[in-house]
mmJSON file of the N, C-alpha and C atoms, coordinates in Angstrom:
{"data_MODEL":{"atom_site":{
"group_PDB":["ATOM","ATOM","ATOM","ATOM","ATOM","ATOM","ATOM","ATOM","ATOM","ATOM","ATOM","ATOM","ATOM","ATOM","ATOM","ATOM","ATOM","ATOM","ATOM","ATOM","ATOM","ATOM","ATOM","ATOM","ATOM","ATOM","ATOM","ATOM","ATOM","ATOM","ATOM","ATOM","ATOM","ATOM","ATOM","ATOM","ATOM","ATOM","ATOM","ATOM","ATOM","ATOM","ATOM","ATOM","ATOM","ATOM","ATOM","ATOM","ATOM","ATOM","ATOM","ATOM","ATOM","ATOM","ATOM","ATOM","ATOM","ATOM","ATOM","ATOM","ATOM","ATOM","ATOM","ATOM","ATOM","ATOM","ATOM","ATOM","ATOM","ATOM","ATOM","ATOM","ATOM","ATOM","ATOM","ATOM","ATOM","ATOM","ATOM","ATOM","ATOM","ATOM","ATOM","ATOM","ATOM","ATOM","ATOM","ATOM","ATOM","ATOM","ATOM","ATOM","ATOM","ATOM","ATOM","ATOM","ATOM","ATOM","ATOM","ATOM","ATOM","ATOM","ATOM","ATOM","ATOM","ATOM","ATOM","ATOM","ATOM","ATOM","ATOM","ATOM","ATOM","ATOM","ATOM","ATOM","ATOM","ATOM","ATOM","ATOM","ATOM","ATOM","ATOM","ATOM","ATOM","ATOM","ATOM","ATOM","ATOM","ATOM","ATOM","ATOM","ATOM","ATOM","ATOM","ATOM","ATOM","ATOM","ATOM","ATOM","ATOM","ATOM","ATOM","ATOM"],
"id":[1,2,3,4,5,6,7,8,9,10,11,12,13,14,15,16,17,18,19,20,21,22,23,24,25,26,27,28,29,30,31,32,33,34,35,36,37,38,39,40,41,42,43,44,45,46,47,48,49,50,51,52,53,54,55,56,57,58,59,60,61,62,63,64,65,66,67,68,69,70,71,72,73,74,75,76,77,78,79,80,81,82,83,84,85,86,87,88,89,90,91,92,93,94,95,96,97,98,99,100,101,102,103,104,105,106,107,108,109,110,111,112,113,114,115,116,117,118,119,120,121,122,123,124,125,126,127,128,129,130,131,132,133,134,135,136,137,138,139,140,141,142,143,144],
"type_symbol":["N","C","C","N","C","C","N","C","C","N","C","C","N","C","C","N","C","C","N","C","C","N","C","C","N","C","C","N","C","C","N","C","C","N","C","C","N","C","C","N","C","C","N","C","C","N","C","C","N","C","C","N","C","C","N","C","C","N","C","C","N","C","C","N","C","C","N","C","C","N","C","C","N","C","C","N","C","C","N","C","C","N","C","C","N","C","C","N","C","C","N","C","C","N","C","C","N","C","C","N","C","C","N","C","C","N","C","C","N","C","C","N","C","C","N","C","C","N","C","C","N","C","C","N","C","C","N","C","C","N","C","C","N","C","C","N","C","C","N","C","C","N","C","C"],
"label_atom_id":["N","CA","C","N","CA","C","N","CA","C","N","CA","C","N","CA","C","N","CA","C","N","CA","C","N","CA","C","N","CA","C","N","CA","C","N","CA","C","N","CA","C","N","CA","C","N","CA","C","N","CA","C","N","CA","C","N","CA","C","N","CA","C","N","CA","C","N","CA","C","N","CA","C","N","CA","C","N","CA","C","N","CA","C","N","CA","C","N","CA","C","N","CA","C","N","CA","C","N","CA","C","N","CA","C","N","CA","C","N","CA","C","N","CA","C","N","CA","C","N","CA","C","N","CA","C","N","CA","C","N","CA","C","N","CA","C","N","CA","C","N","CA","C","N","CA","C","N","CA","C","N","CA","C","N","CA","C","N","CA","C","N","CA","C","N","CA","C"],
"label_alt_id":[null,null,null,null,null,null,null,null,null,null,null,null,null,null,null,null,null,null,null,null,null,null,null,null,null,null,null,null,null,null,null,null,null,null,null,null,null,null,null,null,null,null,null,null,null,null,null,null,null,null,null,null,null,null,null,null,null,null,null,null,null,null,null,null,null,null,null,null,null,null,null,null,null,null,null,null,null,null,null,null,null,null,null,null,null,null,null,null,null,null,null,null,null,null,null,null,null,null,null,null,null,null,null,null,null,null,null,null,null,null,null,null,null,null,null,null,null,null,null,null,null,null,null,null,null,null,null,null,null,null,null,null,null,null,null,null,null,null,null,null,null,null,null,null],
"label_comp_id":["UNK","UNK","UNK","UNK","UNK","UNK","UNK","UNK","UNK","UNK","UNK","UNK","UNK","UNK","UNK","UNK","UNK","UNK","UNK","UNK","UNK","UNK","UNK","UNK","UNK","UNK","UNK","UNK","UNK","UNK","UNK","UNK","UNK","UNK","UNK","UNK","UNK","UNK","UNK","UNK","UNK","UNK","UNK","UNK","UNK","UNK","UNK","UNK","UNK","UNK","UNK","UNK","UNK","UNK","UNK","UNK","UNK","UNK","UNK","UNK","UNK","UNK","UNK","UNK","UNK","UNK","UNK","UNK","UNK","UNK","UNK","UNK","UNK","UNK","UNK","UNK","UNK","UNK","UNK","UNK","UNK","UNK","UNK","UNK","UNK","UNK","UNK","UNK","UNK","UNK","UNK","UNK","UNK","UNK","UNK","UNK","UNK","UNK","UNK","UNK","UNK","UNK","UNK","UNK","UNK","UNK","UNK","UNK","UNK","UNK","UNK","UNK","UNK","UNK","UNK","UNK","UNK","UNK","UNK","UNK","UNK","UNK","UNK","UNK","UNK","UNK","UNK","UNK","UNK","UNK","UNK","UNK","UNK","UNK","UNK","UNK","UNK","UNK","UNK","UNK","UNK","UNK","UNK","UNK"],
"label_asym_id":["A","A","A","A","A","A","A","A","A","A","A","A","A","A","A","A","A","A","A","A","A","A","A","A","A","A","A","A","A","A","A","A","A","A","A","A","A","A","A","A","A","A","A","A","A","A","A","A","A","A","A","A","A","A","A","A","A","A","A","A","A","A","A","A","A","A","A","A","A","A","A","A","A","A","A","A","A","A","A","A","A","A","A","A","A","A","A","A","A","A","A","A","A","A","A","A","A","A","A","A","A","A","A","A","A","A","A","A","A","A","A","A","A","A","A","A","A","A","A","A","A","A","A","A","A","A","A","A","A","A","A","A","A","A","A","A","A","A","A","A","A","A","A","A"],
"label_entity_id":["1","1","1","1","1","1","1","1","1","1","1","1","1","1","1","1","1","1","1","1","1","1","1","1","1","1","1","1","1","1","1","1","1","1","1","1","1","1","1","1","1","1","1","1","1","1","1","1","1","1","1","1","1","1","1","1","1","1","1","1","1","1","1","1","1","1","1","1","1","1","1","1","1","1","1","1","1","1","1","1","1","1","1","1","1","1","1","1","1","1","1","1","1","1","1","1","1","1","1","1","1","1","1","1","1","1","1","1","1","1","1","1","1","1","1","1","1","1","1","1","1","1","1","1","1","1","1","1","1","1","1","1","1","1","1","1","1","1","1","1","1","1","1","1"],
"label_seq_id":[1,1,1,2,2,2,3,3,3,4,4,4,5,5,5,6,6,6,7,7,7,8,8,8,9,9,9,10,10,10,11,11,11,12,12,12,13,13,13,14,14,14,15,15,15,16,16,16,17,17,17,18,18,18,19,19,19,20,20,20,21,21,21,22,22,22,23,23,23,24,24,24,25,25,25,26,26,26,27,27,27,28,28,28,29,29,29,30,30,30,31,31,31,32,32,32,33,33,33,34,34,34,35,35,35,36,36,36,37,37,37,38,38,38,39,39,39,40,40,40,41,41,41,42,42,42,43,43,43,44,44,44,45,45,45,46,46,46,47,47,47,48,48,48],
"pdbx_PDB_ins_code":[null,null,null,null,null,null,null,null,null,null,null,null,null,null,null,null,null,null,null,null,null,null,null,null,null,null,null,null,null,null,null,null,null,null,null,null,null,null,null,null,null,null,null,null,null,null,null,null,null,null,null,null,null,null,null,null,null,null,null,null,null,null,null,null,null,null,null,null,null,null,null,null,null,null,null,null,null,null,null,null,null,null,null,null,null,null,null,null,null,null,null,null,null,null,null,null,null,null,null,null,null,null,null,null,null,null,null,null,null,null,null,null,null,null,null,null,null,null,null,null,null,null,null,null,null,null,null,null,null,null,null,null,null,null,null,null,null,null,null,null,null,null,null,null],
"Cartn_x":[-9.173,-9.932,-9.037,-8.302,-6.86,-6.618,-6.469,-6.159,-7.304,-8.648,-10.08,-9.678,-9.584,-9.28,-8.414,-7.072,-5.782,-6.63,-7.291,-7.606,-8.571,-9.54,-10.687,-10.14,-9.21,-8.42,-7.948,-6.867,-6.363,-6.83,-7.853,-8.392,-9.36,-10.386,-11.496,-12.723,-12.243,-13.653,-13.993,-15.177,-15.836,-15.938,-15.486,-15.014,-16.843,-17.316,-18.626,-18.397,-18.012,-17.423,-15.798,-15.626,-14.257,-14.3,-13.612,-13.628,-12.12,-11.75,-10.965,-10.71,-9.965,-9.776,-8.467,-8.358,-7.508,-7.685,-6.652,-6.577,-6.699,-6.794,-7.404,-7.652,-8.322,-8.391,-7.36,-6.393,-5.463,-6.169,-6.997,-7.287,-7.723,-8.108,-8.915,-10.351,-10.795,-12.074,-12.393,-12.075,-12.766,-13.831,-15.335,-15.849,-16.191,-15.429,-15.299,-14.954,-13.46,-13.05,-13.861,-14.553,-15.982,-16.824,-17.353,-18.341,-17.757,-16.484,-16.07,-15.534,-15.312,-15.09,-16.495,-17.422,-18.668,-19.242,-18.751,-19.79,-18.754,-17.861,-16.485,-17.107,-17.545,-18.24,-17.125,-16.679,-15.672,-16.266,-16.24,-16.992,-15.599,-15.182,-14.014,-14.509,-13.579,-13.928,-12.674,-13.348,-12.217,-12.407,-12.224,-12.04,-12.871,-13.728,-14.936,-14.069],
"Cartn_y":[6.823,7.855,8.642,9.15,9.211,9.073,7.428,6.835,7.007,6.937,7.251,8.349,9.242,10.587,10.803,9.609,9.993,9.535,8.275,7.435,8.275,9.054,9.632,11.111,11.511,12.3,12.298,10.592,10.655,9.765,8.981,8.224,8.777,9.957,10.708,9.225,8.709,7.948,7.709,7.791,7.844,6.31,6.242,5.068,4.78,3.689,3.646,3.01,2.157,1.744,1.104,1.311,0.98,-0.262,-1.26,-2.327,-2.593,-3.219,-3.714,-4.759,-5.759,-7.002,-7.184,-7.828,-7.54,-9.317,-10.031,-11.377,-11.061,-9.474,-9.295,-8.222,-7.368,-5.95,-5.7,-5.159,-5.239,-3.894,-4.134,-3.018,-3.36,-2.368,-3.021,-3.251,-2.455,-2.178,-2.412,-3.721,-3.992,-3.611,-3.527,-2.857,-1.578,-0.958,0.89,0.937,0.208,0.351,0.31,-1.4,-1.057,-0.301,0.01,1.331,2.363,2.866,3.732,4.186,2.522,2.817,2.252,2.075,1.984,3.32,4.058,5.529,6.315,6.208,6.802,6.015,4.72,4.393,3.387,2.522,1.719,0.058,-0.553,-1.943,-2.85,-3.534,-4.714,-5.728,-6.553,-7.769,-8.374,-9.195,-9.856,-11.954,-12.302,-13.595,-13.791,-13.979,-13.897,-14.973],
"Cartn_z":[1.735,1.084,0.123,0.37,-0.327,-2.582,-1.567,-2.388,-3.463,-3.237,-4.05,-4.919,-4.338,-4.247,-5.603,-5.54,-6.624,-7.654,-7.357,-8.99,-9.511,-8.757,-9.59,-10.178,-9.615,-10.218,-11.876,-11.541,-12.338,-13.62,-13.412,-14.281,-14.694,-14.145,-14.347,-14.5,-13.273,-13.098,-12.006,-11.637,-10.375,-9.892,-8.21,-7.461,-6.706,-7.314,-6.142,-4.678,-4.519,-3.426,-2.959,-1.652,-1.59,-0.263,-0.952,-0.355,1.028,1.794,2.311,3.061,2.842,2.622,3.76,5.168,5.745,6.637,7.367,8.007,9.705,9.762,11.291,11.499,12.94,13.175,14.415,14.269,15.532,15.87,17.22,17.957,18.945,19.963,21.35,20.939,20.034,19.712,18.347,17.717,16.54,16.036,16.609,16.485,15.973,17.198,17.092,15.633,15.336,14.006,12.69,12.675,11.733,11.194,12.564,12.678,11.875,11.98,11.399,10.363,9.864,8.362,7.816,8.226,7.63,7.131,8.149,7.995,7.069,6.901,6.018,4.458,4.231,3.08,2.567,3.613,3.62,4.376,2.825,3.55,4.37,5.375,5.861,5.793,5.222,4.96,5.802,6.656,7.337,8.063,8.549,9.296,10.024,10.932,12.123,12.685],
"occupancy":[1.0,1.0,1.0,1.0,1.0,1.0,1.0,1.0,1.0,1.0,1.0,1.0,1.0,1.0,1.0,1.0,1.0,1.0,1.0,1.0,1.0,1.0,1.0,1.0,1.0,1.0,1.0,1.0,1.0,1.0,1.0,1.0,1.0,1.0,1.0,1.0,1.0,1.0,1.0,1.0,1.0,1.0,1.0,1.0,1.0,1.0,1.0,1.0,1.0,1.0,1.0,1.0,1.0,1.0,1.0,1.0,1.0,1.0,1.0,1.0,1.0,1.0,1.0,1.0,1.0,1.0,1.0,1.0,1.0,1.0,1.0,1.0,1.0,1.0,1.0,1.0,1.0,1.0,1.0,1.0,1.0,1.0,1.0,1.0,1.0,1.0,1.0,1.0,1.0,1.0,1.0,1.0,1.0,1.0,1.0,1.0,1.0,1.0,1.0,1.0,1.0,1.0,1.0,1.0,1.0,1.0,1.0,1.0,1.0,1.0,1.0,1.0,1.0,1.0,1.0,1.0,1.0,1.0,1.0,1.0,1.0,1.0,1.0,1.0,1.0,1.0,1.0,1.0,1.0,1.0,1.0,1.0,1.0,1.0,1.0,1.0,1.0,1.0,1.0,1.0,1.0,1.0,1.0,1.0],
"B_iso_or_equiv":[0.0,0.0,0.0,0.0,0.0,0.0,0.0,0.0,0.0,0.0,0.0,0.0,0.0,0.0,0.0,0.0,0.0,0.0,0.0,0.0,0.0,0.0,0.0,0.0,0.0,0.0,0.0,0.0,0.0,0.0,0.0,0.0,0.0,0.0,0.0,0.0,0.0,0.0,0.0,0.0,0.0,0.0,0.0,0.0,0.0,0.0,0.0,0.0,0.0,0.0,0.0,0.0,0.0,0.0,0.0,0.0,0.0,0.0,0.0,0.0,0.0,0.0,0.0,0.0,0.0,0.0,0.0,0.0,0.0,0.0,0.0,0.0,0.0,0.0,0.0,0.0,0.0,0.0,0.0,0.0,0.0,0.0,0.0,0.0,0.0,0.0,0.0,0.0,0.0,0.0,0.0,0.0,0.0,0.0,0.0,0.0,0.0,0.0,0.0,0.0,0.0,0.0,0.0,0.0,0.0,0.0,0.0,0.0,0.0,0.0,0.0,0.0,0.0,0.0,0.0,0.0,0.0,0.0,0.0,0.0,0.0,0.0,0.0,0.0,0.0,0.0,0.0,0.0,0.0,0.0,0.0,0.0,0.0,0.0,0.0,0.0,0.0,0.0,0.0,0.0,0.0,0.0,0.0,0.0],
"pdbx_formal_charge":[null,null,null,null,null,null,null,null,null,null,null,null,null,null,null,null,null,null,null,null,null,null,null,null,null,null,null,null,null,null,null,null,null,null,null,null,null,null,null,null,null,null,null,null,null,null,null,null,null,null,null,null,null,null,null,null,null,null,null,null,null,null,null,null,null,null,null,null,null,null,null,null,null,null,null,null,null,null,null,null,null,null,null,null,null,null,null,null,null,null,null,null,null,null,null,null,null,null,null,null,null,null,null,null,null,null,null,null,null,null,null,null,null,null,null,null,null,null,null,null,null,null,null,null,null,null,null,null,null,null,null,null,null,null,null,null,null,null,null,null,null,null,null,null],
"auth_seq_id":[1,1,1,2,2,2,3,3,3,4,4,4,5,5,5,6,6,6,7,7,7,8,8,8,9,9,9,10,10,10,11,11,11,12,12,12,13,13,13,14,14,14,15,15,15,16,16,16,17,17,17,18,18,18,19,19,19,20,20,20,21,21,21,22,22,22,23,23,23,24,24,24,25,25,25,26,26,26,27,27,27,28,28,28,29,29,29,30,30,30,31,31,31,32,32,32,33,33,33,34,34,34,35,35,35,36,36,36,37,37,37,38,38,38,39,39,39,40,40,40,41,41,41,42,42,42,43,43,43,44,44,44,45,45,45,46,46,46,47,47,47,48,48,48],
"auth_comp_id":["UNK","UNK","UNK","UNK","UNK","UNK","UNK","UNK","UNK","UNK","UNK","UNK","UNK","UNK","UNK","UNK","UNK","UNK","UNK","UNK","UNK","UNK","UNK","UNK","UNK","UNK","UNK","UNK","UNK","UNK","UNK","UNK","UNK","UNK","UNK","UNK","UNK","UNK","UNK","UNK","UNK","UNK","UNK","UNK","UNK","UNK","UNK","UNK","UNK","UNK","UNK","UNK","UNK","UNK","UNK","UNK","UNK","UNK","UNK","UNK","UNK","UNK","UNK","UNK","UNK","UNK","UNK","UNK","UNK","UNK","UNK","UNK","UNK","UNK","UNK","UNK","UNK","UNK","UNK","UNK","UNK","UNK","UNK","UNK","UNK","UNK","UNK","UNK","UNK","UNK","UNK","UNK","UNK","UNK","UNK","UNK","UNK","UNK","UNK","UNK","UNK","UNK","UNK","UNK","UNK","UNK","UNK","UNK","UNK","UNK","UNK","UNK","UNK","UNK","UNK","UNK","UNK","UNK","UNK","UNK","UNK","UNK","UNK","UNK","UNK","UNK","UNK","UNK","UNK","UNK","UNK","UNK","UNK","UNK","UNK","UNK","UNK","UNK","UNK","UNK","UNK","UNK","UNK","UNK"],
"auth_asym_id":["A","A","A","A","A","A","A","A","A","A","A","A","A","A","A","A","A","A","A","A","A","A","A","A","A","A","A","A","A","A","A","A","A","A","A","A","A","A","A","A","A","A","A","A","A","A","A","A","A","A","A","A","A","A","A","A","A","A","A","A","A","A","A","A","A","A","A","A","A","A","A","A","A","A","A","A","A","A","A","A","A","A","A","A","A","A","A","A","A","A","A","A","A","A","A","A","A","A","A","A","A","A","A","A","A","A","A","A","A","A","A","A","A","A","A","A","A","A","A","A","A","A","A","A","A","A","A","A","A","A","A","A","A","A","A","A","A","A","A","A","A","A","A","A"],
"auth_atom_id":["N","CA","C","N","CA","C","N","CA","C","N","CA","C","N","CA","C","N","CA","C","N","CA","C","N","CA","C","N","CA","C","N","CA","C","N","CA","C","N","CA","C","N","CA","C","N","CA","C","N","CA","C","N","CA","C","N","CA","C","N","CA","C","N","CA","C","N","CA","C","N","CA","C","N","CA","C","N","CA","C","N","CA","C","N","CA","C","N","CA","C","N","CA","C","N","CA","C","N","CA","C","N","CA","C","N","CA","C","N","CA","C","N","CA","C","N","CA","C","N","CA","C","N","CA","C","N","CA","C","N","CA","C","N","CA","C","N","CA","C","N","CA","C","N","CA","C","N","CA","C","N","CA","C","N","CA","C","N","CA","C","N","CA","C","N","CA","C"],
"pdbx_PDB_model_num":[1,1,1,1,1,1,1,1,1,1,1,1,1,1,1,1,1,1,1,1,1,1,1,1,1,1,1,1,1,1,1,1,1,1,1,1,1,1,1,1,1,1,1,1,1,1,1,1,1,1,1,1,1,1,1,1,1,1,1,1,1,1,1,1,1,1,1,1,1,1,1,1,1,1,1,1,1,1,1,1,1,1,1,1,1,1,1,1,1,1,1,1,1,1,1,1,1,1,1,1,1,1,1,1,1,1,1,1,1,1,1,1,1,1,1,1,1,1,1,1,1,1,1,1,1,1,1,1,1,1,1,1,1,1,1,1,1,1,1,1,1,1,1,1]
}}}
């Protein structure tokens, strides 16, 4: 979110979505994790 944050700053352009692209979810709760960057407005794209 951050990172959104610097570019729309500094580029003065608005970010519509933010993607992330990762080869696993190291957690107990993959899931949980999802969920939560879903509702943050954060799509994961990962391996099944």
């Amino acid at each position: 979110m951050r990172k959104r944050e610097f570019y729309e700053k500094y580029s003065g352009r608005k970010v519509d979505r933010i993607m992330v692209v990762t080869p696993f979810i190291h957690d107990k709760y993959p899931d949980k994790v999802k969920a939560m960057a879903l509702s943050a407005g954060i799509k994961v794209f990962y391996p099944s």
